[in-house]
N, C-alpha and C positions, 0 to 999 in steps of 0.2 A: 132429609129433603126427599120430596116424593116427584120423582122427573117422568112419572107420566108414564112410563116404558109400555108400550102393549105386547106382553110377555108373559110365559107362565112364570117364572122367579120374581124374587121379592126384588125390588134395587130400590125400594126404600133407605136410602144411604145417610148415616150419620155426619153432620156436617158443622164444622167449627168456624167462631171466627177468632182469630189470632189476635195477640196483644198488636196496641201500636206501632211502629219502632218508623224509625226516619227512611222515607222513601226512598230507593236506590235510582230512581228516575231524576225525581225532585227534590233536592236537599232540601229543600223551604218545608216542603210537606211532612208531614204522619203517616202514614199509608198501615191499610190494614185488606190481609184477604180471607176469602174466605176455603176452608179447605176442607177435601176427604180422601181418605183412601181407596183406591180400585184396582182388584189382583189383575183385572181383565176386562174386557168389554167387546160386545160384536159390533162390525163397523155401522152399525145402525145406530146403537148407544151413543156413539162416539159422535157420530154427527150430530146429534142434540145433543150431547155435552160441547161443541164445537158452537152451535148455533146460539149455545146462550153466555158464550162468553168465555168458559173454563178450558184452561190449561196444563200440564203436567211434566215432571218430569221425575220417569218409573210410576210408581204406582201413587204420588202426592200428587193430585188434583188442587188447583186452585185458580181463585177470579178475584181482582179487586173490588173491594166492595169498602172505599174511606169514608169517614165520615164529613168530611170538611171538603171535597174534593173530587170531582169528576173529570179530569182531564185524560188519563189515560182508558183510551178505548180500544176496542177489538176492531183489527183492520183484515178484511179479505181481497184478493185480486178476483177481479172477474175474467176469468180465465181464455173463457170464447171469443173476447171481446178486444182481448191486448193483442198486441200489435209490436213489431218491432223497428225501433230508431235508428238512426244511422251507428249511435255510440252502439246499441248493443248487437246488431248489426259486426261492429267491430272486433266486439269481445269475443262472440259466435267464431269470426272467424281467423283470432290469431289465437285462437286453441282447437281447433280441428286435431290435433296428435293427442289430444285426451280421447280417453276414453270412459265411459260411464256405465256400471254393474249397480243391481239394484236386489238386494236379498236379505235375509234374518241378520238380526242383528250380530256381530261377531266383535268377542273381547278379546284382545289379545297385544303385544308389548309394540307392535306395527304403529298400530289406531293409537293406542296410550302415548307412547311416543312424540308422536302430533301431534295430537290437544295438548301434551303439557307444553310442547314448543309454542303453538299457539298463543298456552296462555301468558306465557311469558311476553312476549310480545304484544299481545293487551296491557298488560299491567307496566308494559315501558311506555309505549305509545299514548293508552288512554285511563289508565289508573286503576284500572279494575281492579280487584280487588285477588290475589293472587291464590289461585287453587292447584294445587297438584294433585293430580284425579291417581288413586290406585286402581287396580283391576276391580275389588267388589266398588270402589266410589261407580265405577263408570257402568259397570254391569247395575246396582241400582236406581242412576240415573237415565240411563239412556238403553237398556235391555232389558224393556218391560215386553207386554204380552204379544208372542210373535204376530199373533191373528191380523194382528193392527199395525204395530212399530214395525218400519225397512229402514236399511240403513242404503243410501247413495255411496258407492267410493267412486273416486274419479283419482283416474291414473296416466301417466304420460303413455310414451312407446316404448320405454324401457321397465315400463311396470311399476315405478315406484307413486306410490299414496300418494299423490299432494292434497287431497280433502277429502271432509266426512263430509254426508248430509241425513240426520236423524230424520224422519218422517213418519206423523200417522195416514194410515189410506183409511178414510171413512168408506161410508155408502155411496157421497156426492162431491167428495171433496179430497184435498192431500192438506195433511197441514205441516208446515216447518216449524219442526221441535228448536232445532240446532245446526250448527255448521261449524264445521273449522277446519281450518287448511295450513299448506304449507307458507311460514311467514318470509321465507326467503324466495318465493315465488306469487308478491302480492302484485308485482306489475302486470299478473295475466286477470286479476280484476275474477277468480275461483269464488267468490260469495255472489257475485251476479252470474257470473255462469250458473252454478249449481241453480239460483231462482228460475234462469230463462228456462231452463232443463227439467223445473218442476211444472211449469205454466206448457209447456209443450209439451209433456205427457198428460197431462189432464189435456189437453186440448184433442189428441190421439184418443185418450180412451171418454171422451167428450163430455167430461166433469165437470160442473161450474164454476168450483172455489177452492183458489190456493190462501189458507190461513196464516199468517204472516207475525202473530201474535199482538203486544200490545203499540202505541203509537201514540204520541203528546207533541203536541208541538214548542217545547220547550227540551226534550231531549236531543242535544246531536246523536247520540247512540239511536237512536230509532228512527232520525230523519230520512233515511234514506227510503225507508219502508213505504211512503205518501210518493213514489217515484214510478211504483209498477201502478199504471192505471189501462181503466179506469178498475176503482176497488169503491167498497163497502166499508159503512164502520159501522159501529156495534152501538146504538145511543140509548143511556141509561140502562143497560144490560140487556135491554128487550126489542128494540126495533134495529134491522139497519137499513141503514140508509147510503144512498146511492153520494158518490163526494165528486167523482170528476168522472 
């Protein structure tokens, strides 16, 4: 796939699409994406690989691209433009004793710790599907190229981790890789903090787009996402368009 890049190196990139297999969004569905590898990118890259849809996590790049199927799209918040409600208004302020750091990505038994607790707590609550992440699992999924990937931690006043927030910083944009927190501390509502937290540094450093990844309106796991507005969706991989 040739992305255009105005640049002296090649990024003429090799790009597959993957067999069938049953959508993890939509059990009804087939789903099929399309994928490549990338050791790196400058945050210029990144925001057209952002603008056309593509995703990653470490160096696998991928966009759904089914053949029977269009429902999962790319959704972005327009960042300049949000506003905040009274709920999150709320949220903002019965976690004032967090604190929030913002730097390279770091592997170590703290973070692993958490995501597996995490994910254990997905897989009671919503069925996910259960992963215990090793140090290389998490260093290849989540500690790709520093240029770009920052990792959010947010900590009480005694210092302890209650959540990660993975993120790339493009040219014009921040996009959310991932998030995960502490599960015995979900009454502080840490997955909507972490967002307000992203929309309010891009708002500071005056960026127009927080990337949020994909959205269907038949997933509960993704509903929430149609909540931060007004946002963007991505239609037929090539236009977006304005939704609320």
């Amino acid at each position: 796939m040739d992305f255009g890049y105005p640049c002296n190196v090649n990024v003429s990139i090799p790009v597959f699409r993957e067999a069938l297999h049953v959508c993890p969004y939509l059990s009804d569905q087939q789903c099929s994406n399309l994928r490549f590898t990338l050791a790196q990118a400058e945050p210029s890259f990144m925001t057209l690989l952002l603008e056309r849809g593509f995703r990653h996590f470490g160096d696998d790049f991928f966009r759904p691209e089914c053949p029977e199927c269009s429902r999962c799209v790319g959704i972005r918040v327009l960042a300049q433009e949000f506003t905040l409600n009274e709920s999150r208004r709320r949220c903002l302020k019965k976690n004032l004793d967090l604190t929030l750091g913002i730097g390279p990505v770091v592997v170590d038994e703290e973070r692993l710790d958490l995501l597996n607790r995490f994910q254990v707590a997905r897989w009671i609550k919503k069925e996910w599907s259960l992963i215990e992440y090793s140090e290389e699992q998490y260093r290849s999924s989540f500690g790709w190229d520093p240029a770009v990937t920052q990792e959010l931690t947010v900590r009480d006043a005694h210092g302890t981790l209650l959540a990660v927030g993975l993120i790339d910083v493009a040219q014009d944009s921040i996009s959310a890789i991932y998030h995960f927190h502490d599960p015995a501390e979900h009454k502080r509502g840490l997955g909507n903090w972490l967002i307000l937290k992203e929309i309010e540094l891009l708002q500071k450093l005056n960026l127009p787009y927080l990337y949020m990844g994909l959205w269907n309106g038949s997933s509960p796991s993704l509903t929430y996402k149609k909540l931060y507005s007004p946002h963007e969706m991505l239609r037929e991989g090539r236009v977006w368009e304005r939704e609320s």
